[in-house]
N, C-alpha and C positions, 0 to 999 in steps of 0.2 A: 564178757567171755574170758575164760581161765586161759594163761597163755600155753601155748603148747612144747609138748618137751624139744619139738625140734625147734624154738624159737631160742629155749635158751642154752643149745647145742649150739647154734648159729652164734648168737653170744659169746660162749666161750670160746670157740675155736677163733672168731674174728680180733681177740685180745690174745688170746696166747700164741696163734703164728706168726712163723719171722716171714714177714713180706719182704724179698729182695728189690720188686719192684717200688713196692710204698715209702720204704727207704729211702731209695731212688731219689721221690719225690719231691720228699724232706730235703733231700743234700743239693737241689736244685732251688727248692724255694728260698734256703737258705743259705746259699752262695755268697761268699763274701761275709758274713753277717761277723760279727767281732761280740763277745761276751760282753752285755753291759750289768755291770754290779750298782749300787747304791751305799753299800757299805761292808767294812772291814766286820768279819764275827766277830764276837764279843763273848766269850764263856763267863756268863752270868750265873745260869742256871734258873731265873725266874720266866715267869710265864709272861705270853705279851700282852702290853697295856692296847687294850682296845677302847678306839675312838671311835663314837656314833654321829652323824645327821642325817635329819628328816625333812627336808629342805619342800616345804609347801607348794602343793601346787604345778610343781615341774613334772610328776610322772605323766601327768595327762599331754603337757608341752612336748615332753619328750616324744613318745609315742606318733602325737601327729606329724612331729618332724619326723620321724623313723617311716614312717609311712611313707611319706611325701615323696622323700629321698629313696623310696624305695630299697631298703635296709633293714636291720632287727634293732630293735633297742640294744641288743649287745654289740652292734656294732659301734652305734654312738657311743658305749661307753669303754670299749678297748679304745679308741680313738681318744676320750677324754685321756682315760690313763696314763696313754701312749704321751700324749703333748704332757703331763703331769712329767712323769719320766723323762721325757727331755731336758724338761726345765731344770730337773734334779741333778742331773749327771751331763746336760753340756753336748750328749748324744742327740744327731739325727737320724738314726739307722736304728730303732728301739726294739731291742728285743725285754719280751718279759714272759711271765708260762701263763695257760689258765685251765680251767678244767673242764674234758667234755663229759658227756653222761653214758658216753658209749653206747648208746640203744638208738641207733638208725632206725630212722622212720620207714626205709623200707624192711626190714623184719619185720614181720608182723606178729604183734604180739610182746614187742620188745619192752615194751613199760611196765608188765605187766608180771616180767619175770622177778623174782627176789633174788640181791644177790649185789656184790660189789663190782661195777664195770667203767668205775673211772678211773680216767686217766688225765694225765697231766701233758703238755704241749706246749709247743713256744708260739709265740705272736710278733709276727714282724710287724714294726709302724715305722711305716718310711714316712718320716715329719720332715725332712728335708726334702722330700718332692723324689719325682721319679730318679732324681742326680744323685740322690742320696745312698742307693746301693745298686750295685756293680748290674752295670750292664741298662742302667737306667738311661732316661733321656725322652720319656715319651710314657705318658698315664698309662695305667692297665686295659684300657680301654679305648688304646690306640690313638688316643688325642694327642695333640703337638701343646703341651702346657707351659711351652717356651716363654710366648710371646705375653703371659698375661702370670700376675700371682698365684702359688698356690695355696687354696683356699682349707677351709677346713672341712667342708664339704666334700673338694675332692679326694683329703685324705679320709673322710669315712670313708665311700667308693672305694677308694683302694683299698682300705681293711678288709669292706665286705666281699669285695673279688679273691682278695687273698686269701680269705679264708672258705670259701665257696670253691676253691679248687682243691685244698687242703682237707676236706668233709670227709670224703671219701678212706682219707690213712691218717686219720685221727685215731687211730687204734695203735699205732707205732711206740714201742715203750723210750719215755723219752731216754734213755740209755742209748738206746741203738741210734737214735738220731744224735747226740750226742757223741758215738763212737764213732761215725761215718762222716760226721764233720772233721771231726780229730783238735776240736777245742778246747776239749772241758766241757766243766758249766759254763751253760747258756746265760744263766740271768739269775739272780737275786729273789724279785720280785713276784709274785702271785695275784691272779684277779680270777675271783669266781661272777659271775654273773646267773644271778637264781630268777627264772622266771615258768617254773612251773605253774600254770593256773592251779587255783585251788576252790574249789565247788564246796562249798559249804553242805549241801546238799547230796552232794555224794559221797559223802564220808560213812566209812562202816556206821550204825548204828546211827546213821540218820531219821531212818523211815520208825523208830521208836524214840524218835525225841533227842535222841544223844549226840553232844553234839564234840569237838576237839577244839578245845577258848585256845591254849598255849602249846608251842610247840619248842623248845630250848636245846639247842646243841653245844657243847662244850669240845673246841677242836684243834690243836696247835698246830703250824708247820715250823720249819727250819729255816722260814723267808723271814729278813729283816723286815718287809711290808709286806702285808698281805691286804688286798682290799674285796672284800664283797660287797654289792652290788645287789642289791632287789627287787627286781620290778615287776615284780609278779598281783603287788598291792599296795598302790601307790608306791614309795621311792625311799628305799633306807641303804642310805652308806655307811659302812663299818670298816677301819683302816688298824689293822694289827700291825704293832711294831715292838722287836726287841729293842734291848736297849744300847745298841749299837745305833740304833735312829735315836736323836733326843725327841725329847718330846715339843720341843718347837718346831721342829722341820718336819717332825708327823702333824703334827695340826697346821701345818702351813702348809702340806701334800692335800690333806682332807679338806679345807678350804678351799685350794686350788682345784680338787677335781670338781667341787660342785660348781664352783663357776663355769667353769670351761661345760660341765654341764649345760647349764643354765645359757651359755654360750652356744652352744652347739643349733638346742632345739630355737632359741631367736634369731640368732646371727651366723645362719651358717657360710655366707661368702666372707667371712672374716680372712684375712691373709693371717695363714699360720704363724708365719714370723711375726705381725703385730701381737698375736695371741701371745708367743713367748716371752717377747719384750713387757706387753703387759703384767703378765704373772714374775716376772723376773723383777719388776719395779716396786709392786704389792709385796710380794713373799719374798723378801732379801733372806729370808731362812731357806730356805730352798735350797740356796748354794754353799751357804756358809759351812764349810768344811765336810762338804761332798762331791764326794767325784765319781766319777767312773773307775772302780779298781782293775787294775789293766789282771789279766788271766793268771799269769805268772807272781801277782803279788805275794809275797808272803815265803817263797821257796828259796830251801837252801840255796847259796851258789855254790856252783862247782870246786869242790875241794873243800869246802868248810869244815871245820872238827866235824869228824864225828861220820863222815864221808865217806864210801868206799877207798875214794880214789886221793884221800886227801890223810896229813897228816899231823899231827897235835904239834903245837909250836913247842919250840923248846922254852926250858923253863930257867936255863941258869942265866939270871943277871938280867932276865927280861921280866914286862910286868906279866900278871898270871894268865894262862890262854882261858877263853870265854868259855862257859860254860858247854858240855859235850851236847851234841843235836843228836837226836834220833833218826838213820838215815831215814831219807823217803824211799828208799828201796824197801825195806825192812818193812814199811807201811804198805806199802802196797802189796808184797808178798802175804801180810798177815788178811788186808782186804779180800786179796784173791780168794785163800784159805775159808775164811770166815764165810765169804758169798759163793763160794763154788763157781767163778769164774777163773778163764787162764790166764788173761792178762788184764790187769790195770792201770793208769798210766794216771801219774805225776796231780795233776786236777779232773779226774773221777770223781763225780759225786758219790758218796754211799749210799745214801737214797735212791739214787735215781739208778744204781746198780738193784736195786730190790732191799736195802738194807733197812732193817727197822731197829726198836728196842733190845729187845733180845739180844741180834746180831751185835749189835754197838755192845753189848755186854761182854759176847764172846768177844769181840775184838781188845776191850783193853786187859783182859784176863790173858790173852795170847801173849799182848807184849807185855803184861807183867813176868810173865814166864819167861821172857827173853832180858828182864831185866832192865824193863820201861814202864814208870807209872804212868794214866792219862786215868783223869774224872772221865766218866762213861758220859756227862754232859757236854765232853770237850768235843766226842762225835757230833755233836747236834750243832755246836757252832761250829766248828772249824771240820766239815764233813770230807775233805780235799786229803791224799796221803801229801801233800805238801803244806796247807795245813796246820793238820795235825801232827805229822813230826815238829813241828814248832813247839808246840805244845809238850810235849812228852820231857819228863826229868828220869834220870839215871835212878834206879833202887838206891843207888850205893851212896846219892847225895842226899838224901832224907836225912832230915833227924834222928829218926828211929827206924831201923832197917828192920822189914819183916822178917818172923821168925821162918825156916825153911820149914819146909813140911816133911818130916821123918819117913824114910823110905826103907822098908825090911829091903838086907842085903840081898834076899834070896830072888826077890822080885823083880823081874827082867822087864817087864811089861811100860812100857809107858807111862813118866807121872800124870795123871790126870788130875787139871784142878777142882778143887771141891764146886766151883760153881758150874764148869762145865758136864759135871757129875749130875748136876738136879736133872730131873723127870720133866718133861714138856709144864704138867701142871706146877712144880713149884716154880719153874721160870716163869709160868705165867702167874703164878702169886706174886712171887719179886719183883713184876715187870709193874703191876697195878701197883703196888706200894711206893715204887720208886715214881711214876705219875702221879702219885698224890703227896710226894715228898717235894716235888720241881712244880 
């Protein structure tokens, strides 16, 4: 049955409202919660090296335990991630995003509509046990888990409660849950978990023989890791990493998760801490020069050249003052600008504000105008107006200072730059070129 237009009315309006309440929800589930990162950007500009396995025989294992334990296979495997992520960053209190499909089962008709309705969301895994965040001391599920280890069992359980209260304002742009904590970015990290069934049989142009052999997506984010998950037929793990992760410590993440996998569905009373100490013995990459980057990394201090409030050292008889910084004021005025928001604040994601290609375009053509070069890929790693004023050099220290762009005397009007001049379609010409250039 063809889905109906008020199904995908109900769709829209359920993604584009500001719930004050749902909000709410968010800034309580995640109380206390503190930004956990994996790694420092890196402005490379190349694409991520993705890592595959197909680890035999476990999706069926998995499953029955998912079963068992009364839970989804996504929940086993935020849970795998979540203990993965710990191991990595030294965190008990794990935050990381992942994606939902936005088409509630109560809509009817929701699968059915065409149309983009994901969204992206944080995932608490409290791997240190209930003590682990604020307010804790006692399982979701009202047990006293004092007196005995926590297991990894019960940290599935609490994934799956967690996010069994959370279903409901999974539609929350994470921006706005973001703003209402007042942290920043939440996390680094990304986990898709794909478990659409797929019928062979009812695929268009079934019933005359035809049938769909391969299906191939080509997709990048601006996560250091990103890990999909499939278990829609049998079990394939795929672990994207810039190259701010090396490539030891991503294959020693991707390793680790399918044990712990592998872990989950055989040994689920395992005590979590044995788990970690184990993967910590195995994958000595794991730690080796990763940590958790605390929120504030990366930002000017107060007063630094280049500062509202601060002033360039003198110059006679001392050695030369450092190079001029681009304030974060100035970035973030130029973000506001560029995203049609009124306030941004210090670690703002651009993305997670709406920001795309394009946008990242108009933004460093703004601060070239103001007399800041930034590579348009510096958006992409360093997304933060703290950041990316790190990133940004002075016109006037280049080599070769751009030529101005000549302006009739008579002409009162605003200069406009030639790129902010293009038509929707050449921006989206330039926008494909430049995707197939990175």
């Amino acid at each position: 049955m063809p889905p109906t237009p008020g199904a995908a009315w109900q769709l829209s309006r359920r993604l584009a409202r500001r719930d004050v309440g749902a909000v709410d929800v968010w800034r309580d589930a995640l109380a206390g919660a503190r930004p956990v990162r994996v790694a420092e950007p890196e402005d490379t500009g190349e694409r991520p090296t993705v890592l595959h396995a197909a680890p035999d025989g476990l999706a069926d294992r998995l499953v029955r335990s998912a079963r068992a334990a009364q839970v989804t296979p996504a929940d086993v495997v935020t849970t795998a991630w979540g203990l993965v992520l710990a191991a990595l960053t030294g965190e008990r209190d794990v935050l990381t995003g992942t994606t939902v499909a936005g088409r509630p089962a109560e809509i009817e008709g929701a699968h059915g509509v065409p149309g983009m309705f994901v969204n992206t969301v944080p995932v608490r895994v409290p791997v240190g046990g209930p003590g682990a965040t604020p307010g804790g001391g006692s399982s979701d599920d009202g047990s006293d888990d004092g007196a005995r280890a926590w297991t990894v069992a019960d940290l599935v359980r609490a994934v799956h409660e967690r996010q069994a209260r959370l279903r409901d304002v999974d539609h929350v742009a994470l921006a706005d849950v973001q703003r209402a904590l007042g942290v920043g970015e939440l996390f680094d990290t990304l986990l898709v978990v794909e478990n659409y069934p797929r019928d062979a049989d009812a695929q268009p142009g079934a019933a005359v023989g035809l049938r769909i052999t391969d299906v191939q997506g080509d997709d990048r984010t601006q996560y250091p890791l990103a890990l999909t998950v499939d278990v829609s037929e049998g079990l394939s793990v795929q672990l994207d990493h810039l190259a701010s992760v090396p490539a030891d410590r991503a294959g020693a993440a991707l390793a680790a998760v399918v044990e712990v996998l592998g872990l989950l569905a055989e040994a689920p009373e395992t005590p979590v801490e044995d788990v970690l100490a184990g993967l910590a013995e195995r994958y000595p990459a794991l730690r080796e020069g990763l940590a958790a980057v605390p929120p504030g990394a990366g930002t000017p201090p107060e007063g630094a050249p280049g500062e509202p409030d601060g002033a360039p050292p003198a110059s006679l008889g001392t050695p030369p003052p450092a190079p001029a910084r681009l304030p974060v004021l100035v970035v973030r005025e130029v973000f506001a600008q560029a995203l049609g928001v009124q306030d941004v604040a210090d670690d703002d994601n651009f993305f997670a504000l709406g920001g795309d290609s394009i946008v990242a375009m108009k933004v460093t053509t703004t601060l070239r105008a103001r007399g800041w070069t930034v590579d348009p890929r510096s958006v992409f790693a360093a997304p933060t107006p703290a950041s990316l004023a790190l990133r940004a050099r002075p016109l006037d220290q280049l080599s070769e200072a751009p030529r101005a762009i000549p302006r009739p005397p008579s002409d009162s009007s605003p200069l406009v730059s030639p790129l902010l001049a293009m038509s929707a379609s050449e921006l989206g010409d330039l926008d494909d070129l430049m995707r197939n250039l990175t």
